[in-house]
BANU-132710 format. One record per residue (C-alpha): x, y, z. Coordinates in steps of 0.1 Angstrom, whole numbers, padded with zeros to 4 digits, always signed. Layout:
N
XYZ
...
//
This chain:
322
+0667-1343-0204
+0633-1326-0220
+0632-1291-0212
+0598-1274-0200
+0578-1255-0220
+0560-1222-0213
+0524-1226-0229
+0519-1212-0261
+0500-1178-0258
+0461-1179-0266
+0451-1144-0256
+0475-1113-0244
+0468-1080-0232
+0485-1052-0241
+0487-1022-0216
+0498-0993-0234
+0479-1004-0268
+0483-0968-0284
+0515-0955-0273
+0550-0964-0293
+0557-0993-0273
+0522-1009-0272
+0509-1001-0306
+0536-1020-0323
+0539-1050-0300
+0501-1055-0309
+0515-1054-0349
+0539-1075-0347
+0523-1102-0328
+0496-1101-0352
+0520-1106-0382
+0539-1134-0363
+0511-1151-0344
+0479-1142-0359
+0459-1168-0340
+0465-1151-0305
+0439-1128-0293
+0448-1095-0286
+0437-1074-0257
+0446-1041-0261
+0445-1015-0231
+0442-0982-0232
+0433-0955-0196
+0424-0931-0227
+0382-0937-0237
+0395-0913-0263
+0414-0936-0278
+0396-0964-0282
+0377-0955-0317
+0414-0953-0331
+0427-0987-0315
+0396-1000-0332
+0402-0983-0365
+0441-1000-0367
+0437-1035-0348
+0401-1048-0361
+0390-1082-0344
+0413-1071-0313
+0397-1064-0280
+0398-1030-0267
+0397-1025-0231
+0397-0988-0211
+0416-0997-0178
+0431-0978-0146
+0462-0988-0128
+0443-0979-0095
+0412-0996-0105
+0410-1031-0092
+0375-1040-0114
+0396-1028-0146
+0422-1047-0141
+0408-1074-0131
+0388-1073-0168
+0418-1066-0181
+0436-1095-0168
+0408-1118-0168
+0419-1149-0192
+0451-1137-0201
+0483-1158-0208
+0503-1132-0216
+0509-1099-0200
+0531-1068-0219
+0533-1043-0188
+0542-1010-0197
+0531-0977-0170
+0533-0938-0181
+0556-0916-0164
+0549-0906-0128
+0527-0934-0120
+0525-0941-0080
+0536-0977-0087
+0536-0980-0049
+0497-0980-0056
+0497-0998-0091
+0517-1023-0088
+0499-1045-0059
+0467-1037-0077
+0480-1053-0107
+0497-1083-0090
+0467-1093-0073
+0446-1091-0104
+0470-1111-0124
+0472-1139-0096
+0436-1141-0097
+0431-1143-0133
+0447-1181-0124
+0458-1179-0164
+0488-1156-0162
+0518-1172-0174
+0543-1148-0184
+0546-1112-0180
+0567-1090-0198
+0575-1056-0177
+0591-1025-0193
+0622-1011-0171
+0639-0978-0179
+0670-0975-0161
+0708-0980-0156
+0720-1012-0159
+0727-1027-0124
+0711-0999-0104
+0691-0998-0075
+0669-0969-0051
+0699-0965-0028
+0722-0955-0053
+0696-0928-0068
+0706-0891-0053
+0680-0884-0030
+0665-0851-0045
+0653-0874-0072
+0645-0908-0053
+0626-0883-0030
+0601-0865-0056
+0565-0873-0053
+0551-0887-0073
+0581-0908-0084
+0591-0906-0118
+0611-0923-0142
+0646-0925-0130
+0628-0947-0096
+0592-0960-0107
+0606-0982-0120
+0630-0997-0096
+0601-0993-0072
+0576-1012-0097
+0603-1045-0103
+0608-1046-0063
+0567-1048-0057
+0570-1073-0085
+0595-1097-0074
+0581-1101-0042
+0551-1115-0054
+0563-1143-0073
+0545-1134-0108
+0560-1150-0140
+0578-1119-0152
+0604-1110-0174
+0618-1076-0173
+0631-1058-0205
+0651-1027-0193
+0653-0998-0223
+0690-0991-0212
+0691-0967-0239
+0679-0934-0254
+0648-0938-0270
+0656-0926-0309
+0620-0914-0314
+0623-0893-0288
+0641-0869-0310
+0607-0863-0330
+0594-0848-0295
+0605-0815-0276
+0639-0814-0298
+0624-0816-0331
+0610-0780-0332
+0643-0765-0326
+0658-0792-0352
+0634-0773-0381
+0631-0741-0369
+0672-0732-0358
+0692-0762-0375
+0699-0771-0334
+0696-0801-0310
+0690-0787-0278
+0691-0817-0248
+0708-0809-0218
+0738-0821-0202
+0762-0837-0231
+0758-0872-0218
+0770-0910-0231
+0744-0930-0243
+0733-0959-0259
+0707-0960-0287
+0675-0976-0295
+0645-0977-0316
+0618-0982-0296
+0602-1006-0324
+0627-1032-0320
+0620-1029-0282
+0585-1042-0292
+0597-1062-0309
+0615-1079-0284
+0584-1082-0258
+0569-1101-0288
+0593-1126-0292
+0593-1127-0255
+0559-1138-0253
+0557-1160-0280
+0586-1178-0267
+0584-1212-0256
+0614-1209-0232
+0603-1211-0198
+0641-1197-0193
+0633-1161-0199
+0609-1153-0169
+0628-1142-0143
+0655-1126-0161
+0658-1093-0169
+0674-1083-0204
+0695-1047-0210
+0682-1035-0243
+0702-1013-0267
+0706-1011-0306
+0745-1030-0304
+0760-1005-0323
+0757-0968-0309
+0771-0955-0279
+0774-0914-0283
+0775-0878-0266
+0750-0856-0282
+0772-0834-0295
+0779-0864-0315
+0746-0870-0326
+0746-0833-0335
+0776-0845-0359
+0759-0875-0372
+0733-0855-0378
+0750-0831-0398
+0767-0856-0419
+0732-0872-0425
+0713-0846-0432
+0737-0827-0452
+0730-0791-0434
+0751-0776-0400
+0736-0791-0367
+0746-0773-0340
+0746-0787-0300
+0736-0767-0266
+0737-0788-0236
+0731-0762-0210
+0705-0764-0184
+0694-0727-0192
+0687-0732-0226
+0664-0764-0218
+0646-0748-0192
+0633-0718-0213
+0634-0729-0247
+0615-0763-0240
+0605-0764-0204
+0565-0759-0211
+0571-0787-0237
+0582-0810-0216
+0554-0800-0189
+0531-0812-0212
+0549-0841-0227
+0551-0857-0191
+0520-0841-0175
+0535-0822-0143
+0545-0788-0137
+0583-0794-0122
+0591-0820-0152
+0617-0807-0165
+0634-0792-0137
+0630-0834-0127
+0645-0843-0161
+0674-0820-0157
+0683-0836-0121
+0680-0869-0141
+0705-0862-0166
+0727-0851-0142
+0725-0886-0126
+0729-0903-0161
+0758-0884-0167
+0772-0899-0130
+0770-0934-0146
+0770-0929-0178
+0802-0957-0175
+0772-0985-0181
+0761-0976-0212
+0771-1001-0239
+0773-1022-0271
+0754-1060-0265
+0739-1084-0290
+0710-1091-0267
+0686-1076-0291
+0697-1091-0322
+0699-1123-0301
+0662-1120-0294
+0645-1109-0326
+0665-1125-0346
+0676-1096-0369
+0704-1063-0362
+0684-1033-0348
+0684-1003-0362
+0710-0982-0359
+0708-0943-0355
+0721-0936-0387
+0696-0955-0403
+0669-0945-0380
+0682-0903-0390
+0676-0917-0424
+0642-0932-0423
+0630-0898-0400
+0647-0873-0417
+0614-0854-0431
+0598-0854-0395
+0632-0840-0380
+0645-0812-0407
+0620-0812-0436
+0637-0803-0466
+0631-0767-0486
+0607-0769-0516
//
């Protein structure tokens, strides 16, 4: 018997356009599939002169999640949908805006969605000082944003990043990486590994896809190779970059050495008191975390591993002396 076919993509919109998710999703579906319009969306005006600069003969769009006319323009004509929201996003506001305005678009066919959490968790299970902060952020948004989404019977496919983001060691920890020969991230956790450009690139080959069989399931991404404590990424790090690497997990040390980073990383005032409380719960399940071939099942290709990843970065993380 035939199977069913999604329709191949003519135009997709992008949300996220010039973050590290977004901006190379938009790439790679313009290497692989240079005939589908791009839509890419921004909610910075102030970054639409660059968007233009990098993805000429795209569309760029400034949108707001609580904006029902944005969205709506956003949406308008699409057939494909990547769906990724910032951190501490009311997604009990967003979500309904956006479902209605990709019902009405009448062309939506598949939407891929952006999850960030443990495999297999849900709210209840969150401890309630953190499923209780207002405005939610990331450890419940977005099991709060999947809920709203299910119930409205959208074509979605949900990709969940069940993995530390490798890039996200060229953020807060980097300066402490150059300046002290020290990883500083608090609470020596497990986790898995990822690089967040072979997470775009599976929302690519998501969309692209023919396979009506993806939407409605949701797909646990990691890089099917690493599964470490920090302190062991202090060691790898050592090894790779040939020069001691030192490890502080404590609380204390994260709160005043990069606190008023991460304020501003995440744009509110009690972030990293938040992030702390979230570690704590990743550390409570940290059991979950794991090796799969999902990835490399997807795109076709092994992901990058963090050793490789160390490799490729190792200028931005520990220049060498001249």
């Amino acid at each position: 018997m035939a199977q069913s076919c999604k329709p191949k993509p003519g135009l997709i919109t992008i949300f996220g356009a010039s973050g590290r998710l977004g901006g190379p999703l938009a790439q790679f579906i313009g290497a692989d599939a240079p005939q589908v319009r791009l839509r890419l969306v921004t909610s910075s005006p102030n970054k639409v002169a660059e968007l233009e600069t990098r993805f000429r003969g795209a569309q760029i769009m400034v949108a707001n999640f609580f904006d029902k006319t944005s969205m709506t323009a956003a949406l308008d004509g699409a057939d494909g949908v990547f769906l990724v929201t910032p951190n501490f996003l009311d997604e009990e506001r967003a979500m309904p805006i956006f479902a209605q305005a990709a019902t009405a678009s009448g062309t939506v066919s598949h939407i891929v969605r952006l999850l960030g959490d443990p495999p297999g968790m849900t709210l209840d299970r969150v401890p309630a000082s953190i499923r209780n902060f207002r405005p939610h952020g990331p450890a419940t948004q977005h099991l709060i944003a999947k809920s709203i989404l299910r119930q409205t019977g959208l074509p979605v496919t949900y990709i969940n990043c069940a993995a530390y983001m490798m890039d996200n060691f060229l953020a807060t920890p980097a300066q402490m990486l150059r300046d002290r020969h020290e990883l500083i991230v608090p609470i020596n956790r497990l986790n898995a590994f990822i690089d967040p450009r072979d997470v775009s690139a599976v929302g690519a080959c998501l969309l692209l896809s023919e396979d009506h069989r993806h939407i409605g399931q949701i797909y646990h991404l990691d890089n099917g190779h690493d599964v470490l404590r920090f302190s062991q990424v202090a060691e790898l790090m050592t090894q790779i970059f040939g020069v001691p690497i030192g490890y502080d997990g404590s609380k204390e040390r994260f709160l005043r050495d990069l606190g008023s980073r991460y304020r501003a990383l995440l744009g509110h005032d009690r972030a990293p008191e938040y992030m702390v409380e979230v570690f704590e719960y990743e550390l409570a399940n940290e059991v979950v975390w794991r090796r799969s071939d999902v990835v490399e099942a997807i795109i076709g290709r092994k992901p990058k591993t963090l050793a490789e990843w160390l490799i490729e970065h190792r200028d931005n993380l520990l220049p060498r002396a001249v």
